[in-house]
py3Dmol code that shows the C-alpha trace and the ligand (Angstrom):
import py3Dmol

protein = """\
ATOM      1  CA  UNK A   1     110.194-129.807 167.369  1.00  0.00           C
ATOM      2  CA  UNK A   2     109.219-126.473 168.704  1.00  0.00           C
ATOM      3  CA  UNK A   3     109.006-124.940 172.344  1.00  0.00           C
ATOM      4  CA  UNK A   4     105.525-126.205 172.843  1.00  0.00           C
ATOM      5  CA  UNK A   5     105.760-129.863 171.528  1.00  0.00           C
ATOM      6  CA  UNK A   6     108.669-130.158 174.316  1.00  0.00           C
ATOM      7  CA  UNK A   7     106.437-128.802 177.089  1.00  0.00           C
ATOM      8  CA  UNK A   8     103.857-131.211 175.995  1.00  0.00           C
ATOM      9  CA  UNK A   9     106.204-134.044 175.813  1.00  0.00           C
ATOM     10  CA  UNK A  10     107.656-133.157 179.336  1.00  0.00           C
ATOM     11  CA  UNK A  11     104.504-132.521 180.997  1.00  0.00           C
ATOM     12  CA  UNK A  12     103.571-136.578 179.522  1.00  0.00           C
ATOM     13  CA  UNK A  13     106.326-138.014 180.765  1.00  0.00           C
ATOM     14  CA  UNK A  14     106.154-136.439 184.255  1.00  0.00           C
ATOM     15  CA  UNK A  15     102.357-137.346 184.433  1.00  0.00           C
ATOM     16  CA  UNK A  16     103.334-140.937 183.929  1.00  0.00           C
ATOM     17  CA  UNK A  17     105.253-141.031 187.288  1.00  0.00           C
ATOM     18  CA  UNK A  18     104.889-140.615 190.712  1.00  0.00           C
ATOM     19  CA  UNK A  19     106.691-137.264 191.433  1.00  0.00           C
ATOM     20  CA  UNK A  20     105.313-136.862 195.135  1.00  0.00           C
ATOM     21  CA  UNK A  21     109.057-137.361 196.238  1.00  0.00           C
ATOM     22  CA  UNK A  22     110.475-136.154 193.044  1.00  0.00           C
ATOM     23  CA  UNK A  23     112.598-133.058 194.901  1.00  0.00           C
ATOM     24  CA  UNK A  24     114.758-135.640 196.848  1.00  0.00           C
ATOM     25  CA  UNK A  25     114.644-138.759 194.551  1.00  0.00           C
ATOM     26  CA  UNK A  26     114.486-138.526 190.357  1.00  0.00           C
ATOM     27  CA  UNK A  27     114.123-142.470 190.519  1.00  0.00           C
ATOM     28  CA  UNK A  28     110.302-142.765 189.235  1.00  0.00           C
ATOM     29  CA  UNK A  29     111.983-140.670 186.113  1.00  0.00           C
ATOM     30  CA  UNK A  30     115.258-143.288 185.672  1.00  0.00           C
ATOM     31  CA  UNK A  31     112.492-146.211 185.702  1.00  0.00           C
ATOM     32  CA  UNK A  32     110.464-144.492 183.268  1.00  0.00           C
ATOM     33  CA  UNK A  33     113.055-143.986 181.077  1.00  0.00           C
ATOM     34  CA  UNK A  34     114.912-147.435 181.339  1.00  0.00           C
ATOM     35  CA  UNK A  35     118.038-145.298 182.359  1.00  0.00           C
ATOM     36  CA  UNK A  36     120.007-145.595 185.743  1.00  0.00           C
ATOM     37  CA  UNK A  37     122.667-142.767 187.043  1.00  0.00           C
ATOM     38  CA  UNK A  38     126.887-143.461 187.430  1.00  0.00           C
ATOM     39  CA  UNK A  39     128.571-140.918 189.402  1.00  0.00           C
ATOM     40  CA  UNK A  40     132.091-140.309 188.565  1.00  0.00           C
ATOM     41  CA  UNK A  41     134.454-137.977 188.348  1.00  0.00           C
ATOM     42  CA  UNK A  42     134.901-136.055 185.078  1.00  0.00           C
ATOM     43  CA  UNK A  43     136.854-132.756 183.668  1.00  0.00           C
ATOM     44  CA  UNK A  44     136.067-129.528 184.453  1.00  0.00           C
ATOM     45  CA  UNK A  45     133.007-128.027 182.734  1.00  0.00           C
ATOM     46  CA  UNK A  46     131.762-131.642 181.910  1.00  0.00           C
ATOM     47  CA  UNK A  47     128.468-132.248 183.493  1.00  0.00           C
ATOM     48  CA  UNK A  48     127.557-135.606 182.209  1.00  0.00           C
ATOM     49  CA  UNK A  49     126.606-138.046 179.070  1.00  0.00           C
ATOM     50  CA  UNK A  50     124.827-140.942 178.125  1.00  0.00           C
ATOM     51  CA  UNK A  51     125.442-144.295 176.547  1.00  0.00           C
ATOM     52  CA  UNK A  52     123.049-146.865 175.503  1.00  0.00           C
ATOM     53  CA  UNK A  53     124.020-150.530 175.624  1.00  0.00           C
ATOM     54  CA  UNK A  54     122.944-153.255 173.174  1.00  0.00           C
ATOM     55  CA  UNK A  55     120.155-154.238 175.011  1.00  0.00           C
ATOM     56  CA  UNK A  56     118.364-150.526 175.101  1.00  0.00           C
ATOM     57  CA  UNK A  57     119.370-149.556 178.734  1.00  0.00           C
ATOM     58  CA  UNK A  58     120.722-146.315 179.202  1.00  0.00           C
ATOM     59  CA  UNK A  59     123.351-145.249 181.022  1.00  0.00           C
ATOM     60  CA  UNK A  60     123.517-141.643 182.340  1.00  0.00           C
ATOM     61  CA  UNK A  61     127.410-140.454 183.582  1.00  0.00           C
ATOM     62  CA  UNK A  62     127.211-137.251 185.828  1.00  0.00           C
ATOM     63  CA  UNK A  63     130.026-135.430 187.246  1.00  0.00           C
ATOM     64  CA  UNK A  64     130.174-136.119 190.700  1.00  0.00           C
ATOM     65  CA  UNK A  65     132.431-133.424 191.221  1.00  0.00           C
ATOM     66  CA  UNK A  66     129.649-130.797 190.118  1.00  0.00           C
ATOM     67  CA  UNK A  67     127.485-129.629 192.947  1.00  0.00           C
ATOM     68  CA  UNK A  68     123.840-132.042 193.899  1.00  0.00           C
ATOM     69  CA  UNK A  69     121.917-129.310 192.044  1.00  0.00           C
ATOM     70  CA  UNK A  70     123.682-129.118 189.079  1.00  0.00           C
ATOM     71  CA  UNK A  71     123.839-133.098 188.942  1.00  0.00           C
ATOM     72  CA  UNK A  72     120.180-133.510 189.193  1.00  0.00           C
ATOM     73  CA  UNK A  73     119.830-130.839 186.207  1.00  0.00           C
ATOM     74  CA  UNK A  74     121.875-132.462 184.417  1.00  0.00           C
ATOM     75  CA  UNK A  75     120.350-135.938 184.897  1.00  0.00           C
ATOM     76  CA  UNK A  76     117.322-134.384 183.712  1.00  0.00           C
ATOM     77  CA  UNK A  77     118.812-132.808 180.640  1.00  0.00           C
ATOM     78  CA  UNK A  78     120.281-136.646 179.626  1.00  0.00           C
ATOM     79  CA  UNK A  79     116.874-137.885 180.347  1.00  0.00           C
ATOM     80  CA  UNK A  80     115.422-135.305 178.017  1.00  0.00           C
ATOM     81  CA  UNK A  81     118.030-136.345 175.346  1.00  0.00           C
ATOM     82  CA  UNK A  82     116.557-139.966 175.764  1.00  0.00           C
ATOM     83  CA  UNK A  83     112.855-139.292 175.821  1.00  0.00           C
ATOM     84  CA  UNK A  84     112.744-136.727 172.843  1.00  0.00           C
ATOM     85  CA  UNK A  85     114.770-138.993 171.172  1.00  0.00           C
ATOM     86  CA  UNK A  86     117.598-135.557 170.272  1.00  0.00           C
ATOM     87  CA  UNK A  87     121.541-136.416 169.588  1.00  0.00           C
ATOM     88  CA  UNK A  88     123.180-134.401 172.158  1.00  0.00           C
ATOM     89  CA  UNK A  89     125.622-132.243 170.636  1.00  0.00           C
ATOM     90  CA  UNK A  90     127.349-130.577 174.326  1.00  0.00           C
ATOM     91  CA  UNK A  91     130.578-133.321 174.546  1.00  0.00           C
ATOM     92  CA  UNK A  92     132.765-130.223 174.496  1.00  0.00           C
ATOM     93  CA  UNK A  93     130.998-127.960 175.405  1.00  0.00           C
ATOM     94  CA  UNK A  94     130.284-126.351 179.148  1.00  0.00           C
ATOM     95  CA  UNK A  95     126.747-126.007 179.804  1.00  0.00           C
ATOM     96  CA  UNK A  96     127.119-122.091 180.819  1.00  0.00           C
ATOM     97  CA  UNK A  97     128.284-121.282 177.709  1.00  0.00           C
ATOM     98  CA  UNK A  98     124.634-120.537 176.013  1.00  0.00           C
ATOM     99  CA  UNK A  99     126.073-118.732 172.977  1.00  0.00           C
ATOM    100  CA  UNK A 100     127.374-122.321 171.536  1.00  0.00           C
ATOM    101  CA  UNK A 101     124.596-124.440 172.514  1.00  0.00           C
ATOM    102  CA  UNK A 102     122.604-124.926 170.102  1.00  0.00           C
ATOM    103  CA  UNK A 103     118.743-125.594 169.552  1.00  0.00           C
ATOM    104  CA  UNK A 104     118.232-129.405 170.824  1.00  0.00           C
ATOM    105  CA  UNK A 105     120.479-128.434 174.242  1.00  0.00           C
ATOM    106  CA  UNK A 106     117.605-125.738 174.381  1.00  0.00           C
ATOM    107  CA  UNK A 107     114.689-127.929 173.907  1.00  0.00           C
ATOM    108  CA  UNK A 108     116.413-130.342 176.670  1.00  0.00           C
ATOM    109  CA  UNK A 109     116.912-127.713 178.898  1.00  0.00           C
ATOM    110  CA  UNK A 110     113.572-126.916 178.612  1.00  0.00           C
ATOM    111  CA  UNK A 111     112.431-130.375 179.522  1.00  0.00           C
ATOM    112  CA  UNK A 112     114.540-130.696 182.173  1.00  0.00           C
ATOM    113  CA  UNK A 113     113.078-128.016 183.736  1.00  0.00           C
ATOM    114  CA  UNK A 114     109.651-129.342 183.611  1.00  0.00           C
ATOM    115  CA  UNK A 115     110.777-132.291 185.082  1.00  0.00           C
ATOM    116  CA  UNK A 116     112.807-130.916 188.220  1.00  0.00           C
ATOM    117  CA  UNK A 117     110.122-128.111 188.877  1.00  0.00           C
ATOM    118  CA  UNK A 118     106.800-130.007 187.848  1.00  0.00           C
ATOM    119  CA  UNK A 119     103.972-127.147 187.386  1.00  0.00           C
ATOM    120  CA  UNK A 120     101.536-128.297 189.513  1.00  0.00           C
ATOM    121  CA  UNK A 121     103.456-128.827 192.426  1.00  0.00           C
ATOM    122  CA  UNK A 122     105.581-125.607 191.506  1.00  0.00           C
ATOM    123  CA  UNK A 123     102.264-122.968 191.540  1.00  0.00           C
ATOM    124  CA  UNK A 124     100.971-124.937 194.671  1.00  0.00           C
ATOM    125  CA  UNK A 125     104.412-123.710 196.418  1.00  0.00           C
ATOM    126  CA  UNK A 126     105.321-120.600 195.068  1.00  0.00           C
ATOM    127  CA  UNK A 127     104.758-117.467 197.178  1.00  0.00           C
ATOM    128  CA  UNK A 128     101.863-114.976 196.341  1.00  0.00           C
ATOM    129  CA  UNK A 129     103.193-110.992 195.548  1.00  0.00           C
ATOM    130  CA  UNK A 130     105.813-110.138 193.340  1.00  0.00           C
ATOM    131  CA  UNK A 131     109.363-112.062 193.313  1.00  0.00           C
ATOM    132  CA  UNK A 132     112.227-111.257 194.894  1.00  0.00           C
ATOM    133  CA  UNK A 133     115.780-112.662 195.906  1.00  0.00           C
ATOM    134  CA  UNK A 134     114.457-114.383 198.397  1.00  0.00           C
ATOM    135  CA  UNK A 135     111.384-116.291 196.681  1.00  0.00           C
ATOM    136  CA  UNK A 136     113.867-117.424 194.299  1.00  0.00           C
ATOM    137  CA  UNK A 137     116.123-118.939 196.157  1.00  0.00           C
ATOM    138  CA  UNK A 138     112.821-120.083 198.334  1.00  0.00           C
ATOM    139  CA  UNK A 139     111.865-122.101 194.888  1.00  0.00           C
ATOM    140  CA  UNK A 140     115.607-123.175 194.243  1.00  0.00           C
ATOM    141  CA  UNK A 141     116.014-124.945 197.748  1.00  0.00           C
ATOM    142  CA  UNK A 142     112.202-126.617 197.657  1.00  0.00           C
ATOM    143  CA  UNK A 143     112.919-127.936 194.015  1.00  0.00           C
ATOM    144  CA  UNK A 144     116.947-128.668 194.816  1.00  0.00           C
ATOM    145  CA  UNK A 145     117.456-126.551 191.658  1.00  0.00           C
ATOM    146  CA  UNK A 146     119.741-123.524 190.788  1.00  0.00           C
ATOM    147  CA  UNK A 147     119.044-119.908 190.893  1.00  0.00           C
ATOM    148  CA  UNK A 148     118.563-119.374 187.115  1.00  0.00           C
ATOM    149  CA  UNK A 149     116.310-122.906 186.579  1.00  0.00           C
ATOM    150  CA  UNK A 150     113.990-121.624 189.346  1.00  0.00           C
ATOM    151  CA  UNK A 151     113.851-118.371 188.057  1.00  0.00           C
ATOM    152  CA  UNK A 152     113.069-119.176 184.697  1.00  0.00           C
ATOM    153  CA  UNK A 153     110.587-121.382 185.611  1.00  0.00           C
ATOM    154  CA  UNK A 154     109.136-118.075 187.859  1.00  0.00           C
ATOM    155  CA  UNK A 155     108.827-116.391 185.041  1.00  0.00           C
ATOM    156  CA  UNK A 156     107.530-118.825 182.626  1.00  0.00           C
ATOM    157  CA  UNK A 157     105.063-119.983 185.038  1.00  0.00           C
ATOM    158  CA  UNK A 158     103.899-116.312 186.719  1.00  0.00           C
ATOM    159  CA  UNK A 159     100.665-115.237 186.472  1.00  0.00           C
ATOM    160  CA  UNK A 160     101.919-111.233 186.224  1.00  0.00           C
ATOM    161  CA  UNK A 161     104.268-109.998 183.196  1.00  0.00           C
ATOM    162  CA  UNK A 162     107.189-111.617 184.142  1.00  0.00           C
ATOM    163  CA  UNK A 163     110.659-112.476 182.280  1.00  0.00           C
ATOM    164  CA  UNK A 164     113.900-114.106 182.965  1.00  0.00           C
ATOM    165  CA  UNK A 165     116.861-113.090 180.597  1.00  0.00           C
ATOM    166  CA  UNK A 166     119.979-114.783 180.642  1.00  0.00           C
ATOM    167  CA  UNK A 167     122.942-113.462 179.171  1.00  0.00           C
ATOM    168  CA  UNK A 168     126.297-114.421 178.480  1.00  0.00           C
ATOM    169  CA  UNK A 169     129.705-111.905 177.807  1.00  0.00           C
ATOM    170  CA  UNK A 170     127.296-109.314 177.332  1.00  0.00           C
ATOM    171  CA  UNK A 171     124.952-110.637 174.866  1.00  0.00           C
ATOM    172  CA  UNK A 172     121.857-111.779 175.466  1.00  0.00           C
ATOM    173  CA  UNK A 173     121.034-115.447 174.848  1.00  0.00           C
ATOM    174  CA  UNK A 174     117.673-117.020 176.144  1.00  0.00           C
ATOM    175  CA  UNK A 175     114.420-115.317 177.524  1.00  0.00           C
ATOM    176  CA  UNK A 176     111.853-117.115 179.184  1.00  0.00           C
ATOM    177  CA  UNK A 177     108.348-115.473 179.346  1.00  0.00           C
ATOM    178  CA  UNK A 178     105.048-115.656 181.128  1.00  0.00           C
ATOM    179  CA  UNK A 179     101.968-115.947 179.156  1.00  0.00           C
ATOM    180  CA  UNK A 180     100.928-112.311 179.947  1.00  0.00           C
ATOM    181  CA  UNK A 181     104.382-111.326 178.318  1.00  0.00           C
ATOM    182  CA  UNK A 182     103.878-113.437 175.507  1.00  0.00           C
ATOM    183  CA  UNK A 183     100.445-112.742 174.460  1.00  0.00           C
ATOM    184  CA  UNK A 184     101.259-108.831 174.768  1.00  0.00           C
ATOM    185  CA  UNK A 185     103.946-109.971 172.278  1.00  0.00           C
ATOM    186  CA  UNK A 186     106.804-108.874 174.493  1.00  0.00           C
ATOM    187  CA  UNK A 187     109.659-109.413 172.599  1.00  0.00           C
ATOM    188  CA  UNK A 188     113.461-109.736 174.252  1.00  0.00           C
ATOM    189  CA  UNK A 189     115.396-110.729 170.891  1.00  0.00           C
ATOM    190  CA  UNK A 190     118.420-113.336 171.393  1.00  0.00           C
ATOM    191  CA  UNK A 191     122.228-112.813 169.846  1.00  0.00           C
ATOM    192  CA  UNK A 192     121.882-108.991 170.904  1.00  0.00           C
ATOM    193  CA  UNK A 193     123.996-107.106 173.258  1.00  0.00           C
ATOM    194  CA  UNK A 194     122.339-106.674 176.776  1.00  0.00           C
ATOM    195  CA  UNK A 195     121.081-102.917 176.343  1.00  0.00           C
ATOM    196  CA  UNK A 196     122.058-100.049 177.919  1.00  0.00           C
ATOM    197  CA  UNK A 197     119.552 -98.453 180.859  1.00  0.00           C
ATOM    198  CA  UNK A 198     119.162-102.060 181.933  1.00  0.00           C
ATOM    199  CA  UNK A 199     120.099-102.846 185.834  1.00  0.00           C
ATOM    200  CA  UNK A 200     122.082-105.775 183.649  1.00  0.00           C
ATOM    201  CA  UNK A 201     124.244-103.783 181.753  1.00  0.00           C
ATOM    202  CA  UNK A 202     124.702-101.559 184.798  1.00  0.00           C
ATOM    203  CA  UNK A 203     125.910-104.070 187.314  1.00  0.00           C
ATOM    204  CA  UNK A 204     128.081-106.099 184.466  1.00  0.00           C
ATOM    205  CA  UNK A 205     130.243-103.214 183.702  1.00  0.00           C
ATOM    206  CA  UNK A 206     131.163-102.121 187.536  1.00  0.00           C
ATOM    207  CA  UNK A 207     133.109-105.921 186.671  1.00  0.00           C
ATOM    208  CA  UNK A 208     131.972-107.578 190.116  1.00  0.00           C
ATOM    209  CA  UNK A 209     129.813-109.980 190.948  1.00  0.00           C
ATOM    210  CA  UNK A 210     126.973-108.975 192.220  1.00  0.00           C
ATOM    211  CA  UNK A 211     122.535-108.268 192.467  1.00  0.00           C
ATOM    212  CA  UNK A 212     120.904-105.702 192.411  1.00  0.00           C
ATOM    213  CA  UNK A 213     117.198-104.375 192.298  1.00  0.00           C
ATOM    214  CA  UNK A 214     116.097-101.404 190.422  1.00  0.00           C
ATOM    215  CA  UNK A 215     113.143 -99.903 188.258  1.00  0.00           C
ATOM    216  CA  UNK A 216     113.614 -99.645 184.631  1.00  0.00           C
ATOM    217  CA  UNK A 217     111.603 -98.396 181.169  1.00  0.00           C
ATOM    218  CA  UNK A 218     110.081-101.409 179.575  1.00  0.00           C
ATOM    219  CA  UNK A 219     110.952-100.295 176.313  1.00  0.00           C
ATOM    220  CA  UNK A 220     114.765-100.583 177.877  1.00  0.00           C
ATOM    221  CA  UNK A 221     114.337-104.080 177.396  1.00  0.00           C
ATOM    222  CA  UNK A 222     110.473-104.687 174.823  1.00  0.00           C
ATOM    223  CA  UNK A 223     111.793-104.286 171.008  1.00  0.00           C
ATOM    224  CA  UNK A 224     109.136-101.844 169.602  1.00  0.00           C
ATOM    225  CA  UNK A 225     107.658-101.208 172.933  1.00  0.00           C
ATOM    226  CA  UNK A 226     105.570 -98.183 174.504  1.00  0.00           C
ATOM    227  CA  UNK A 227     107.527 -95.607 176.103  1.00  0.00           C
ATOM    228  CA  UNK A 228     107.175 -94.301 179.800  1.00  0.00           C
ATOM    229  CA  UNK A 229     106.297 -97.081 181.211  1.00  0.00           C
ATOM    230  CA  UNK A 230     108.089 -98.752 184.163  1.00  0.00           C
ATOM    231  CA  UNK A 231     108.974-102.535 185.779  1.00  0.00           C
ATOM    232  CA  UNK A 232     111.317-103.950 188.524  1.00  0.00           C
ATOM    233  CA  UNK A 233     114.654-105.753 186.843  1.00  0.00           C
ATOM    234  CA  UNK A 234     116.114-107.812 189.692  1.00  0.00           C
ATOM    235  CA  UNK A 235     119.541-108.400 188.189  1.00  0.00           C
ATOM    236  CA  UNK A 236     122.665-110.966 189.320  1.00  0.00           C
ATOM    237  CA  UNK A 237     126.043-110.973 187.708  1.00  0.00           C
ATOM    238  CA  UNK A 238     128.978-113.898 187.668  1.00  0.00           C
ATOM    239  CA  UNK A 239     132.017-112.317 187.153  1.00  0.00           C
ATOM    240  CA  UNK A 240     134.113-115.449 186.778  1.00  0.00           C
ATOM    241  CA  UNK A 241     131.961-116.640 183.460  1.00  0.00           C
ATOM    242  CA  UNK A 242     130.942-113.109 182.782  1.00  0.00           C
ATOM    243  CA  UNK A 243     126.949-114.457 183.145  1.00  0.00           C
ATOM    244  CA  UNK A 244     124.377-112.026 184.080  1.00  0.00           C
ATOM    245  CA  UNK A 245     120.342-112.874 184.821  1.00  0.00           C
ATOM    246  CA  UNK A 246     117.728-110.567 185.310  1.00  0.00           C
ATOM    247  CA  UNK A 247     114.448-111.046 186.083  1.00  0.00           C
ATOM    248  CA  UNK A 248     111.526-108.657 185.126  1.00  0.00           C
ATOM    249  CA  UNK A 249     107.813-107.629 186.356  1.00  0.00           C
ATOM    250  CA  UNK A 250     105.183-105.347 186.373  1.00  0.00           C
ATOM    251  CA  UNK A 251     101.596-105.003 187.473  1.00  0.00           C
ATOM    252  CA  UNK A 252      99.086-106.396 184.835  1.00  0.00           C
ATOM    253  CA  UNK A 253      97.689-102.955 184.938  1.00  0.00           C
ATOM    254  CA  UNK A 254     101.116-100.944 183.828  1.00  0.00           C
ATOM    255  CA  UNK A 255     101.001-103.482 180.551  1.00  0.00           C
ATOM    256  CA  UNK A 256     100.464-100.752 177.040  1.00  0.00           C
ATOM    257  CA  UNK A 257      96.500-100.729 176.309  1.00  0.00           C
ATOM    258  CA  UNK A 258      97.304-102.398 172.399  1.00  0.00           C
ATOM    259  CA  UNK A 259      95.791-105.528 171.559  1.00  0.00           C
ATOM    260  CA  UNK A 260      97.660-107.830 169.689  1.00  0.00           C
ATOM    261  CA  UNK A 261      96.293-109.972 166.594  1.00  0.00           C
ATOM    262  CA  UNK A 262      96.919-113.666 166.349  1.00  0.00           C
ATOM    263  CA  UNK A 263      99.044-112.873 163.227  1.00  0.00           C
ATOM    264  CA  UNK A 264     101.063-110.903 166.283  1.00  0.00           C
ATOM    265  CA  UNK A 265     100.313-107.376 165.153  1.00  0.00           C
ATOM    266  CA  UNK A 266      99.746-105.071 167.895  1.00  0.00           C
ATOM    267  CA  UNK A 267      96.937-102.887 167.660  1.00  0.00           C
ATOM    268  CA  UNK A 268      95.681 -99.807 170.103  1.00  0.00           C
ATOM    269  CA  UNK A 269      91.243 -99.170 170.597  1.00  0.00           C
ATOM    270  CA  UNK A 270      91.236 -95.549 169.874  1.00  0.00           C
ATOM    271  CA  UNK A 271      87.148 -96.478 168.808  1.00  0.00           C
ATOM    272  CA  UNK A 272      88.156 -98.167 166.074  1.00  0.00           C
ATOM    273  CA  UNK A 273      91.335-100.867 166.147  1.00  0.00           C
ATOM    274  CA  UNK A 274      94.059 -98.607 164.249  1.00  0.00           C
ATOM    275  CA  UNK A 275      97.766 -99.377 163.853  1.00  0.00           C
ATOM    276  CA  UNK A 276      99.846 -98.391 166.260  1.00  0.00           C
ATOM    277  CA  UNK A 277     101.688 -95.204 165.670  1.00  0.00           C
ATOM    278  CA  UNK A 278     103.927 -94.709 168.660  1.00  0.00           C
ATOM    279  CA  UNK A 279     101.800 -91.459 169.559  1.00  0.00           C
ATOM    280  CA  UNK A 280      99.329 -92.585 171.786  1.00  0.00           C
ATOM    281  CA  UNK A 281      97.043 -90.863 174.071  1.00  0.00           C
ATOM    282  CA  UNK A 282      97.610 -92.413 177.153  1.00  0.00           C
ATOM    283  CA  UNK A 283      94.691 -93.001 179.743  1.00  0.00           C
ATOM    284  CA  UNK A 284      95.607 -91.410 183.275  1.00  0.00           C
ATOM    285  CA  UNK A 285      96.668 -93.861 186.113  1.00  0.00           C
ATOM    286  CA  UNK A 286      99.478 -95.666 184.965  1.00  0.00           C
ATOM    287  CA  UNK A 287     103.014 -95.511 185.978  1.00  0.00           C
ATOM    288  CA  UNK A 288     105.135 -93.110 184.098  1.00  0.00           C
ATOM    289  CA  UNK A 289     108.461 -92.150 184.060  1.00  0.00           C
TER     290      UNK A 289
END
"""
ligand_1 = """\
1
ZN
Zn 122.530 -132.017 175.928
"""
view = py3Dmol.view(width=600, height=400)
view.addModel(protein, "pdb")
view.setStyle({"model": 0}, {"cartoon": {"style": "trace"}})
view.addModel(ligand_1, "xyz")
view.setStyle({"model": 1}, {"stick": {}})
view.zoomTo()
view.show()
């Protein structure tokens, strides 16, 4: 089960159910699913689990003592885990801790997210212009979701080249992309360490918490990217789990003039589609460092 069998799967399920009311009340979902919700109280770092009984009902435990955000992610996330039919592998493991979560916690993530921040209703609400702290946080409080599920959703779901990175103890873990980013074949690889230039690396080692808003090389961040070329990195470090976010834009028109094949080999019109060399004779008008 890849990426794009999960979106479809999600985007099913949610248009099965009324979700007019869907930011206050996950109900239509529960039905759906044949699953109902027990608050309790549960150990730190434990956000919830399910059990189903004999007769095929299932019975989602959150962690009461987790804030409502988090609980409704996580109800999500146990509903994934239900409809995609994945063991859930996260009974000891906190849900911050993206270096040992492995690929189904991912995928249910990723369902989840479709199912708190449904796409229609999300690009009928979000903001024109680029994004910024505050149209975040805008999108966190209309969906009742957290910082980093709205922003990766923002940058999944942007119409400009757009990317959300998370990282965790300085590595980076999980990089959601919009489709500009991934047809340009923008790559952010996972298990490496967050790279040096970045606004991310910057603000993690002055050890606060903290976000900050700066303009950064794309190749800083693009593996085999164009140099001289510029973006906004809107960064946010936790100090306390040693998480950092950043999310990252540009103008359609600062994107490298290369085409890319659907065998994902970049290419560059120089009158005739050649490989790229690096050494490219850039057209005037872009942004340049
Ligand atoms: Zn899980």
């Amino acid at each position: 089960m890849d990426e794009a069998d999960v979106l479809q799967r999600a985007r099913a399920f949610v248009a099965g159910v009324d979700t007019s009311n869907i930011q206050t009340d996950l109900c239509p979902y529960l039905v759906a699913a044949n699953a109902k919700v027990i608050k309790e109280e549960m150990g730190k770092g434990e956000s919830g689990s399910t059990i189903t009984t004999p007769k095929g009902k299932h019975i989602i435990h959150v962690n009461s003592l987790e804030s409502e955000r988090r609980q409704r992610f996580t109800v999500c996330h146990e509903l994934a885990h239900i409809v995609l039919g994945l063991p859930s592998t996260h009974d000891e493991v906190p849900s911050w801790s993206f270096s040992k979560r492995d690929s189904n916690e991912v995928m249910c993530d990723l369902f989840a997210a479709e199912l708190l921040m449904p796409y229609q209703q999300w690009l009928n609400k979000v903001p024109d212009g680029d994004p910024s702290l505050e149209v975040i946080e805008f999108m966190a409080a209309e969906f009742q979701t957290s910082f980093p599920a709205a922003a990766s959703r923002y940058a999944n779901l942007a119409s400009i080249p757009c990317a959300f990175v998370t990282m965790d103890r300085g590595m980076v873990r999980y990089a959601a992309r919009s489709t500009t980013l991934r047809h340009a074949n923008a790559r952010i690889p996972a298990r490496t360490p967050v790279p040096p230039g970045s606004v991310a690396y910057d603000i993690r080692a002055g050890g606060v918490s903290g976000t900050r808003v700066d303009e950064v090389a794309q190749d800083v961040w693009f593996e085999n990217w164009e140099k001289g070329l510029d973006m906004f990195e809107l960064s946010r470090h936790y100090q306390p789990t040693d998480t950092t976010l950043s999310l990252l834009w540009f103008d359609e028109e600062d994107l490298p003039e290369v085409e890319v094949t659907r065998f994902g080999v970049r290419l560059v019109d120089d009158g005739g589609l050649a490989e790229l060399t690096g050494e490219l004779p850039w057209p005037s008008g872009k942004r340049r460092r």
